[in-house]
C-alpha positions in Angstrom: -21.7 29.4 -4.1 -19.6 30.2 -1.4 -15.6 28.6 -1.2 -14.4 27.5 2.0 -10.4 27.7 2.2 -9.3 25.0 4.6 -6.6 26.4 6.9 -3.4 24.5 6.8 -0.1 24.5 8.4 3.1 22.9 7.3 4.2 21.0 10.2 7.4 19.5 8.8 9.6 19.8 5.6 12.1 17.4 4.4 11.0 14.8 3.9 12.0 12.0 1.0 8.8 11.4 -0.5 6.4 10.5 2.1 4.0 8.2 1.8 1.6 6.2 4.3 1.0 8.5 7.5 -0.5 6.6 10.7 -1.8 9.1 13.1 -0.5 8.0 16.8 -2.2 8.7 20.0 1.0 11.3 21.0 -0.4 13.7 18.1 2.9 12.1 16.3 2.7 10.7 12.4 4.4 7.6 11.7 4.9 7.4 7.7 7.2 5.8 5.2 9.8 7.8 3.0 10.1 5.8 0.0 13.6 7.5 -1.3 15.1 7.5 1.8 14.2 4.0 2.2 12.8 4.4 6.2 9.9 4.6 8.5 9.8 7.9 10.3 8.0 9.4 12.7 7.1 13.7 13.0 6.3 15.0 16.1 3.8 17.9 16.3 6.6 20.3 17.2 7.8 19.6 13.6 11.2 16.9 14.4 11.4 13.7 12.1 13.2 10.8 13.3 13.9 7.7 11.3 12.5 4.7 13.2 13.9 2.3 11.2 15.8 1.6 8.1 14.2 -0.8 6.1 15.7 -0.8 2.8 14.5 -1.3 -0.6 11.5 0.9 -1.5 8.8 1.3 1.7 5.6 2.5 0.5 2.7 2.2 2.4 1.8 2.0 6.8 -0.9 0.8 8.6 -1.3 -0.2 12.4 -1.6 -3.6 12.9 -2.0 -5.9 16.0 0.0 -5.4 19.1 0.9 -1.8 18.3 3.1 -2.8 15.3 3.3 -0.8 12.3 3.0 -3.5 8.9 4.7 -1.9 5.7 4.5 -2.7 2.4 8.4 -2.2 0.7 8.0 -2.2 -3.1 12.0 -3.1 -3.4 12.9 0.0 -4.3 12.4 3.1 -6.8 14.9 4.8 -9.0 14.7 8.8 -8.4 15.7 12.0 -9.8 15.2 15.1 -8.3 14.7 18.3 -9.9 13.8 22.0 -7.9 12.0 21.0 -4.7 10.7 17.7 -5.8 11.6 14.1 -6.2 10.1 11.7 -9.1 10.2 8.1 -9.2 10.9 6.9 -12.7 12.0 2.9 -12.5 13.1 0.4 -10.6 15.9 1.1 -8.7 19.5 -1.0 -9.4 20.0 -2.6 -6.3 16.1 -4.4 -6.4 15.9 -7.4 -5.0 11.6 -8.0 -5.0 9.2 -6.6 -2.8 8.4 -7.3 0.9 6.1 -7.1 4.0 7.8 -5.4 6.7 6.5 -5.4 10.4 8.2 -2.8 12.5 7.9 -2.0 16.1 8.4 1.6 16.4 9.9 1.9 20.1 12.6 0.0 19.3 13.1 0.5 15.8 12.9 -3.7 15.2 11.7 -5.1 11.7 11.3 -8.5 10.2 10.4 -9.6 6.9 6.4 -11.5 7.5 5.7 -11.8 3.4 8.3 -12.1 0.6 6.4 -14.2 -2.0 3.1 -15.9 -2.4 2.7 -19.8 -3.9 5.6 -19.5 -5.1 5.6 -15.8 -6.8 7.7 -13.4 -5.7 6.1 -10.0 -4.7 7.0 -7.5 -7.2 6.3 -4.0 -5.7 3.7 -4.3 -2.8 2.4 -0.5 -2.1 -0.8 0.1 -0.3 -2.4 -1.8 2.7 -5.6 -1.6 4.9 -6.6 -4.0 7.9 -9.6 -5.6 7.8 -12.9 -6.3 11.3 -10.9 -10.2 10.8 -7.3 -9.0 11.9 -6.2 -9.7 8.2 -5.3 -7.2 5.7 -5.3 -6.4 2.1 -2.7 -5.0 -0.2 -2.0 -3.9 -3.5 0.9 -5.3 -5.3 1.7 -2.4 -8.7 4.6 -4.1 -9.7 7.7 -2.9 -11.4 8.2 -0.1 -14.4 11.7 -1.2 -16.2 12.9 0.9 -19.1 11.3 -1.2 -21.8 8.3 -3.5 -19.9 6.3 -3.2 -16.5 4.7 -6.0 -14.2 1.1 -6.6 -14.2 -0.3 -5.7 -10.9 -2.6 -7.9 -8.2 -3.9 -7.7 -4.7 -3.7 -10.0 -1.9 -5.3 -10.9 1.3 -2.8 -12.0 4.1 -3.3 -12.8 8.1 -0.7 -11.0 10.3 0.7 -13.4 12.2 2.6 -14.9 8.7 0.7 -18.0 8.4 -1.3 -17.4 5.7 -0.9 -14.9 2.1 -3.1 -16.0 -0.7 -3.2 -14.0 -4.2 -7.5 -11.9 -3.9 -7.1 -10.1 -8.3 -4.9 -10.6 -11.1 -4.1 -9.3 -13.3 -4.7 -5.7 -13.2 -3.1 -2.3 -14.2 -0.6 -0.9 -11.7 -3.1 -1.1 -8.2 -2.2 1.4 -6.7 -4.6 2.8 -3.3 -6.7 0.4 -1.1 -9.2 0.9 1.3 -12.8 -0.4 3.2 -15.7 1.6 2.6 -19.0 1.3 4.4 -19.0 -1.3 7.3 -15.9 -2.8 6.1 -17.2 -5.3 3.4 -16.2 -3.2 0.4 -12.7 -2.7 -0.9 -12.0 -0.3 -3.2 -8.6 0.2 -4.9 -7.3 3.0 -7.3 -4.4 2.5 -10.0 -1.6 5.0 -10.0 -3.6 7.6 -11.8 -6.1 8.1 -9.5 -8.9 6.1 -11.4 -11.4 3.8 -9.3 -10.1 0.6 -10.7 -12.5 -1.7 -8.9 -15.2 -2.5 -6.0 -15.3 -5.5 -4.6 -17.4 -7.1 -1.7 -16.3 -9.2 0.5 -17.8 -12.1 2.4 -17.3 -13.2 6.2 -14.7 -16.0 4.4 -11.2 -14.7 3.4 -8.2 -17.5 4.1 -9.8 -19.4 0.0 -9.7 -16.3 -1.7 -11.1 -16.5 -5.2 -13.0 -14.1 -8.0 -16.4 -13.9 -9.5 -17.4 -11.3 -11.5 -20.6 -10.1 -10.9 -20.8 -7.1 -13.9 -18.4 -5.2 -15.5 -19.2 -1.8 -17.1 -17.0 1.2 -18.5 -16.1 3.4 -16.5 -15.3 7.3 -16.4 -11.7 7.3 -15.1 -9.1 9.2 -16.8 -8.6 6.6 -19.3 -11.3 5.9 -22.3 -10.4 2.2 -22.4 -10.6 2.0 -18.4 -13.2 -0.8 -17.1 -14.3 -1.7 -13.6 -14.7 -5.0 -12.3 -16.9 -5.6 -9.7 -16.2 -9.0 -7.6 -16.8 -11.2 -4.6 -14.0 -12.4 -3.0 -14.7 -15.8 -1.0 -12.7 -17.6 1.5 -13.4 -18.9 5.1 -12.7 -16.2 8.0 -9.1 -16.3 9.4 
């Protein structure tokens, strides 16, 4: 069989653990760096430039409407850093909850669109993905402490602020999210890498609610791991 090595160049180095990258018509990347707790953006040339400060922990990017980019801040992550790498290993001292962050990257401006839901305060909100209704989804892992962790969900939320509603919960540390096929499945992965569910999702999204449909093991990289396949219900935003 024959091996194809992809070429690659390293465009940029630095960076404080990146995370989220949103391709921009310039040829730029906009992307997160959780540790040093800003949006950035690399130009092709190879220069990073913080775009805004945000504080707390942010984790994930997406383009949203108007040309803003929406971030999901987990709070905040404890680091160390050993020879050419960093690793997150808690929560950091200063954390204060998670947030939804909408940014507009000319002017470096952010505001705060999500900070709880019914009442529950997001605990470390980390991936996101726009949906064909303007909405989006995200994953919420949660916090690792020294002696106890969160239990995980993911939410459904419209853009303009007026709506968040709570999709799954509990699950173990969501981590990835993303629409497959013609945007009615969403698949998210826990923070090893395993497929930790499928779900489909009908034309109604602003009543979200959970049905299981089947439930199998799965082959992840844990014996015990399951998947849960759902439909998630709701009128359209």
């Amino acid at each position: 069989m024959k091996t194809i090595t992809p070429a690659f160049k390293q465009i940029a180095s630095g960076l404080r653990f990146p995370e989220g990258p949103v391709a921009m018509p310039d040829g730029s990347v906009i992307l997160v760096e959780i540790e040093r707790r800003a949006l950035s953006r690399v130009t092709p040339d190879g220069k990073v430039r913080v775009l805004a400060t945000l504080g707390g922990g942010p984790n994930g990017a997406a383009m949203g409407p108007r040309g803003k980019i929406y971030v999901t801040n987990n709070g905040g992550l404890k680091f160390v850093e050993r020879p050419g790498k960093l690793f997150p290993i808690a929560q950091a001292d200063d954390y204060a909850g998670g947030l939804i962050q909408v940014v507009e990257p000319e002017s470096g401006k952010f505001e705060t669109l999500y900070d709880a839901c019914d009442g529950q305060k997001l605990r470390g909100p980390n991936d996101l993905v726009f949906d064909s209704a303007g909405g989006f989804w995200f994953t919420d892992l949660g916090k690792t402490r020294e002696r106890d962790m969160d239990r995980g969900a993911v939410y459904y939320a419209r853009a303009d602020g007026s709506m968040i509603k709570e999709a799954v919960f509990p699950l173990e540390r969501p981590n990835g999210i993303g629409l497959a096929g013609r945007a009615d499945a969403l698949r998210r992965r826990d923070a090893d890498g395993a497929l930790l569910g499928v779900s489909s999702l009908g034309a109604r999204r602003d009543r979200v609610g959970e049905r299981p449909v089947s439930r199998r093991k799965g082959d992840g990289r844990r014996g015990t791991r399951r998947l849960s396949d759902v439909r998630l219900a709701g009128r359209r935003p």
